[in-house]
DSSP file (Angstrom, degrees, kcal/mol; ACC not computed):
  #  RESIDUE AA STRUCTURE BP1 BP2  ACC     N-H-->O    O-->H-N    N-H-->O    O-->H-N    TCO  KAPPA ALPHA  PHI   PSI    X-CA   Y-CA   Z-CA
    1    1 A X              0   0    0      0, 0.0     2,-1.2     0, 0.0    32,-0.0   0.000 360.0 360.0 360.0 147.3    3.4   28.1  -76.3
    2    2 A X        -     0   0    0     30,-0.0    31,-0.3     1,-0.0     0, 0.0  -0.538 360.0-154.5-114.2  72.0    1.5   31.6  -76.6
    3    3 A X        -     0   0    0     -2,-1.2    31,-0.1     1,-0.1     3,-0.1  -0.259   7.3-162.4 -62.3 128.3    0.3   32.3  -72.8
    4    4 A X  S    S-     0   0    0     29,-2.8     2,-0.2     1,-0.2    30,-0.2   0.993  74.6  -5.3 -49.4 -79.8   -2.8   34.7  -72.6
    5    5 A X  E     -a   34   0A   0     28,-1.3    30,-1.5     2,-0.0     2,-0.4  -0.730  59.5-149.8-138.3-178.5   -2.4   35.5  -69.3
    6    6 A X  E     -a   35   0A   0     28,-0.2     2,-0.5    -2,-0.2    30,-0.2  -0.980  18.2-170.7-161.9 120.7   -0.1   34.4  -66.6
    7    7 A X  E     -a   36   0A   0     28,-1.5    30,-2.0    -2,-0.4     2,-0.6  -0.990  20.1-139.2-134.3 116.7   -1.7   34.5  -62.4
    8    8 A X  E     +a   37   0A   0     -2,-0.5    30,-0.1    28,-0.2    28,-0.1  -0.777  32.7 164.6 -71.6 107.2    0.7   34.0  -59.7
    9    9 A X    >   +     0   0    0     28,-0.7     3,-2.1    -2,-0.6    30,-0.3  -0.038  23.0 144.3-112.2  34.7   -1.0   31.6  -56.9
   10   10 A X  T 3   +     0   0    0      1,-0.3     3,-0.1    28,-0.2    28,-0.1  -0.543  65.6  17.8 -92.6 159.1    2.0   30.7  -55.1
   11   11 A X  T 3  S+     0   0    0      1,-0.4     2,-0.3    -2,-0.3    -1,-0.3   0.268  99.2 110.4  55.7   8.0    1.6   30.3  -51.4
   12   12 A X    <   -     0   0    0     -3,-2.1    -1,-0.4     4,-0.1    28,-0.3  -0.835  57.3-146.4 -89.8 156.7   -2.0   30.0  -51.6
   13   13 A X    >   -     0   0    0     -2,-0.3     3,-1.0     1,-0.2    -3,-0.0  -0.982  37.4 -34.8-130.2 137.1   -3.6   26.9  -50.8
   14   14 A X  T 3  S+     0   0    0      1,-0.3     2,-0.3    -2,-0.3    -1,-0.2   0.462 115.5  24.9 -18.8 139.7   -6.9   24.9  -52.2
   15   15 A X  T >> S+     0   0    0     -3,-0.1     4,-2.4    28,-0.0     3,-1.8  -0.996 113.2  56.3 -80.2 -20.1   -9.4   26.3  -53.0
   16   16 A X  H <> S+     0   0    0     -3,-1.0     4,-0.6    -2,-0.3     5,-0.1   0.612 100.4  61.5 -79.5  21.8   -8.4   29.8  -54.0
   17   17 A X  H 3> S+     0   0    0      2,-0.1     4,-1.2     3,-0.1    -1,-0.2   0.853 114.1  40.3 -84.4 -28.1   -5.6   28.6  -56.9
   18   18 A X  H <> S+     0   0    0     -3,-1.8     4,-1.0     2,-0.2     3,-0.2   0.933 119.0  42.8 -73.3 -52.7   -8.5   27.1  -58.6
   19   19 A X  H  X S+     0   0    0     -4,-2.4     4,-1.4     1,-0.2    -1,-0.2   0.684 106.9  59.4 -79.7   7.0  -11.0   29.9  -57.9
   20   20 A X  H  X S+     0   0    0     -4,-0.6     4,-1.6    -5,-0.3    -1,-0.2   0.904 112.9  43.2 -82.0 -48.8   -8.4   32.6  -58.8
   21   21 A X  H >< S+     0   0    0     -4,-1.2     3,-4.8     2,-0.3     5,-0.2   0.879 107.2  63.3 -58.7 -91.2   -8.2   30.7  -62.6
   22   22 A X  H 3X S+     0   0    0     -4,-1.0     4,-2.8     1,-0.3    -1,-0.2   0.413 109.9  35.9  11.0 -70.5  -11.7   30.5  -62.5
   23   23 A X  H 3X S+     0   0    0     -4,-1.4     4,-1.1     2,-0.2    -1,-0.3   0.846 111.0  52.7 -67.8 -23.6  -11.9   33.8  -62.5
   24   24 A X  H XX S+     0   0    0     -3,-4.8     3,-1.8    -4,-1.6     4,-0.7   0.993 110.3  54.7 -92.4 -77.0   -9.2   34.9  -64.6
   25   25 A X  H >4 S+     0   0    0      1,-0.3     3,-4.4     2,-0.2    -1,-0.2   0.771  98.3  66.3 -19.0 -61.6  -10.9   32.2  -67.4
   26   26 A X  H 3< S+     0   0    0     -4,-2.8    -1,-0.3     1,-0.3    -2,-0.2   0.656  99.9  46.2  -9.3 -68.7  -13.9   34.3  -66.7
   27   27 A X  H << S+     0   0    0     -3,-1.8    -1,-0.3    -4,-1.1    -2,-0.2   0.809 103.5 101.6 -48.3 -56.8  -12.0   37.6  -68.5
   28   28 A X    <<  -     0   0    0     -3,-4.4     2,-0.1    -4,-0.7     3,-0.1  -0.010  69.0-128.8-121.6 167.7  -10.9   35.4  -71.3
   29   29 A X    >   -     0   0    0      1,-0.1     3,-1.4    46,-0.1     2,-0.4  -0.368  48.5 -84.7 -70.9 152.9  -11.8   34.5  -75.1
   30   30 A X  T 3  S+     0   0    0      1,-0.2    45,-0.2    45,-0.2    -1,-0.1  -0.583 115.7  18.2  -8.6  88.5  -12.3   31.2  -76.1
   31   31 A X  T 3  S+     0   0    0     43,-1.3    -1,-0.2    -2,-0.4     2,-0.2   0.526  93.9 132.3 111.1  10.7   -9.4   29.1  -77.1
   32   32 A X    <   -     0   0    0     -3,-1.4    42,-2.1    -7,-0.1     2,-0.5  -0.391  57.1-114.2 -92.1 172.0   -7.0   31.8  -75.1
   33   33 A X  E     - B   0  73A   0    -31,-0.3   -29,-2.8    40,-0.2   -28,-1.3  -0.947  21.5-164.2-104.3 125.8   -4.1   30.3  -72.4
   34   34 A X  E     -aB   5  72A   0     38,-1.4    38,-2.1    -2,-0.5     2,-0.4  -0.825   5.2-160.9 -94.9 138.6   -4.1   30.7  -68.5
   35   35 A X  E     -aB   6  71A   0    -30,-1.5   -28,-1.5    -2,-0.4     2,-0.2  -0.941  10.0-167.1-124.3 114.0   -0.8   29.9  -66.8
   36   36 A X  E     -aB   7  70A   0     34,-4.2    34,-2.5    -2,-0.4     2,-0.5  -0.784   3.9-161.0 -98.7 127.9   -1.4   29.2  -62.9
   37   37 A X  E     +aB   8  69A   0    -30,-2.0   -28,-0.7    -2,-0.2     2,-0.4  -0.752  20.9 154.0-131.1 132.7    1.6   29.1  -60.9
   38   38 A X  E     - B   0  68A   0     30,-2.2    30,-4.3    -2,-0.5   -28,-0.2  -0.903  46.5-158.2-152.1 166.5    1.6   27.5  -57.6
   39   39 A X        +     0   0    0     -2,-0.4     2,-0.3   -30,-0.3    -1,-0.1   0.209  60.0 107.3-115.5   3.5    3.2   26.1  -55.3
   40   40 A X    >   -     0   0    0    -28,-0.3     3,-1.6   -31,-0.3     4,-0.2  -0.707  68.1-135.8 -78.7 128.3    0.2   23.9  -52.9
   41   41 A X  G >  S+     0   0    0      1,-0.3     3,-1.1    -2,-0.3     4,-0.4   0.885  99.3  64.8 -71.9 -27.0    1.3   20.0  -54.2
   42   42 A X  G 3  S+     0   0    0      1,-0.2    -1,-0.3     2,-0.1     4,-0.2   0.426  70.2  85.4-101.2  35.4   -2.4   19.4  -54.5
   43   43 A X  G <> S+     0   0    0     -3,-1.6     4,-3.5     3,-0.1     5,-0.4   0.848  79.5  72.8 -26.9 -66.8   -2.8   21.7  -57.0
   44   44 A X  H <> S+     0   0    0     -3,-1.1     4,-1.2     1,-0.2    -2,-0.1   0.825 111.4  20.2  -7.8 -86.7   -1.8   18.8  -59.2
   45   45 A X  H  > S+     0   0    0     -4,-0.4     4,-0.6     1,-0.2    -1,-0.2   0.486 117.1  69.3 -95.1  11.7   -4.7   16.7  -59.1
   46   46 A X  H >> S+     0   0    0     -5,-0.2     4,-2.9    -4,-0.2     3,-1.6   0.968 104.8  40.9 -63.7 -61.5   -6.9   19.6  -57.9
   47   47 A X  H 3X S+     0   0    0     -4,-3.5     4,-2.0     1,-0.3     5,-0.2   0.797 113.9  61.4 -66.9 -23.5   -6.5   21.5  -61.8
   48   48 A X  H 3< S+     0   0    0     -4,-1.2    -1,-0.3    -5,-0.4    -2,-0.2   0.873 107.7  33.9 -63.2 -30.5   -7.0   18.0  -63.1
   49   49 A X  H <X S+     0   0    0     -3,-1.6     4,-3.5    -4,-0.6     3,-0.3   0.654 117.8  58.2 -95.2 -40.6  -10.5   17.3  -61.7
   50   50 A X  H  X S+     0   0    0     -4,-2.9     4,-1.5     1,-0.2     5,-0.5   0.997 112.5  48.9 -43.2 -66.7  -11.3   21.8  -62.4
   51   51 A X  H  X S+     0   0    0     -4,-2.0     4,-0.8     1,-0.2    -1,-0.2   0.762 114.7  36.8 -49.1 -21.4  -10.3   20.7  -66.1
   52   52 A X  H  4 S+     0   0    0     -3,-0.3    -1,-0.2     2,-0.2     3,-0.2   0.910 120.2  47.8-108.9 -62.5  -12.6   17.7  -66.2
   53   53 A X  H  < S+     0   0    0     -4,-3.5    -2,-0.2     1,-0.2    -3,-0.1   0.674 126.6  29.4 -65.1 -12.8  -15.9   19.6  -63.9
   54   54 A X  H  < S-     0   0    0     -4,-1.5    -1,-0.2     2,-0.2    -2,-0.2   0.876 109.2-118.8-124.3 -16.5  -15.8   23.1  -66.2
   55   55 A X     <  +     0   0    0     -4,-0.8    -3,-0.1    -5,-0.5    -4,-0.1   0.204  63.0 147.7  82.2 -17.6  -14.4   21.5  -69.9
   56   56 A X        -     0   0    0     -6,-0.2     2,-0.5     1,-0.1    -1,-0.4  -0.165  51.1-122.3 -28.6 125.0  -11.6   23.5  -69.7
   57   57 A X  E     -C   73   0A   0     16,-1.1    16,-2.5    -5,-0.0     2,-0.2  -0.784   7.9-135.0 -79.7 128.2   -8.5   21.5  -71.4
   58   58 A X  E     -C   72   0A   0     -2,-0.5    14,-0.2    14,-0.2     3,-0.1  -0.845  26.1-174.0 -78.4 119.7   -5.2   20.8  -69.1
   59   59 A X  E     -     0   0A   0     12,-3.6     2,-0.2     1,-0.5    13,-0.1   0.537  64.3 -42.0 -80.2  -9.9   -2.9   21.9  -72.1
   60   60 A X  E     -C   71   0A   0     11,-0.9    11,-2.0    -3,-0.1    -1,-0.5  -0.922  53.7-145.7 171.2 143.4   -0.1   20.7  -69.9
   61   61 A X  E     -C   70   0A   0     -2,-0.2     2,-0.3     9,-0.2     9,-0.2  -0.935  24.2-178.6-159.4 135.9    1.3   20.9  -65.7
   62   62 A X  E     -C   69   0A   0      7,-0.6     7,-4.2    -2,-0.3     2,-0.2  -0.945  25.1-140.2-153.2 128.6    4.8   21.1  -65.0
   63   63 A X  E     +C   68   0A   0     -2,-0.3     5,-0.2     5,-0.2     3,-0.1  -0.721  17.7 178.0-103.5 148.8    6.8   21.2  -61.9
   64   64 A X  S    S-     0   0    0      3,-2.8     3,-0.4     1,-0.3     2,-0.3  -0.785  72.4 -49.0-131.3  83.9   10.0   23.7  -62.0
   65   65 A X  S    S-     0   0    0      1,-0.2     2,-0.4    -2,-0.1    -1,-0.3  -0.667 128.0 -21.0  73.8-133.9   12.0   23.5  -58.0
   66   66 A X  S    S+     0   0    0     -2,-0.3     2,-0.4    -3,-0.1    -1,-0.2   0.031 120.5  99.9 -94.7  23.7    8.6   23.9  -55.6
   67   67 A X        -     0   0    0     -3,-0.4    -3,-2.8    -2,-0.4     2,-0.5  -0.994  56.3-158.6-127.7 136.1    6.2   25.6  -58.4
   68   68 A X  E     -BC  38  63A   0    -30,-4.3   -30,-2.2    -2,-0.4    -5,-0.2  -0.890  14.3-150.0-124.8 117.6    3.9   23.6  -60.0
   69   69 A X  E     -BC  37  62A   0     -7,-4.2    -7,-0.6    -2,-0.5     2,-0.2  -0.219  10.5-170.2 -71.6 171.6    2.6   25.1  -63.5
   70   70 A X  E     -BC  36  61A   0    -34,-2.5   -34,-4.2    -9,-0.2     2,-0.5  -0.787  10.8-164.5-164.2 137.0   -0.5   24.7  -65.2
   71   71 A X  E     -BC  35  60A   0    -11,-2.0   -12,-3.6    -2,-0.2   -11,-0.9  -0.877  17.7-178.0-115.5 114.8   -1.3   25.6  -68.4
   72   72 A X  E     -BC  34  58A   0    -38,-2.1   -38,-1.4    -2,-0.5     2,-0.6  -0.791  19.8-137.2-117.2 120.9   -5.4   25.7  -69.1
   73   73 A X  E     -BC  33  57A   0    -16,-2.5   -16,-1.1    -2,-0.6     2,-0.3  -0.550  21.7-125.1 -72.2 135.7   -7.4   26.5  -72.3
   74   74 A X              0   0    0    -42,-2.1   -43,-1.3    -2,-0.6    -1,-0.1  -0.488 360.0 360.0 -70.5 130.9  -10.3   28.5  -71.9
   75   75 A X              0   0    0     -2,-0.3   -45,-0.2   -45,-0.2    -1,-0.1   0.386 360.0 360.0 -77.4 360.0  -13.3   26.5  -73.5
């Protein structure tokens, strides 16, 4: 997978991991990849419901020890 851009949110907790992508989508082209990583567990079904509200596709969320990726295409 060919990550755009890459934002470290670990040890923040809802909202700003969401609104940190947010922004960072903001910056990007069409069809580019964010990789969020953090480490708040409800992250999880936070970036699931972000993807759903904005159109965004979850390419993909994967937990590695306590950080939980997510990989989003910009729409």
């Amino acid at each position: 997978m060919n990550i755009d851009k890459e934002i470290d949110t670990r040890g923040l907790n809802c909202p700003l991991p969401i609104l940190k992508a947010k922004k960072a989508l903001s910056e990007m082209t069409s069809g580019q990849l964010l990789k969020v990583v953090a480490t708040d567990g409800g992250s999880v079904r936070d970036f699931q419901a972000f993807a759903r509200q904005t159109a965004n596709d979850l390419v993909e969320q994967t937990t590695e020890g306590s950080d939980f990726i997510h990989v989003l295409r910009r729409r």
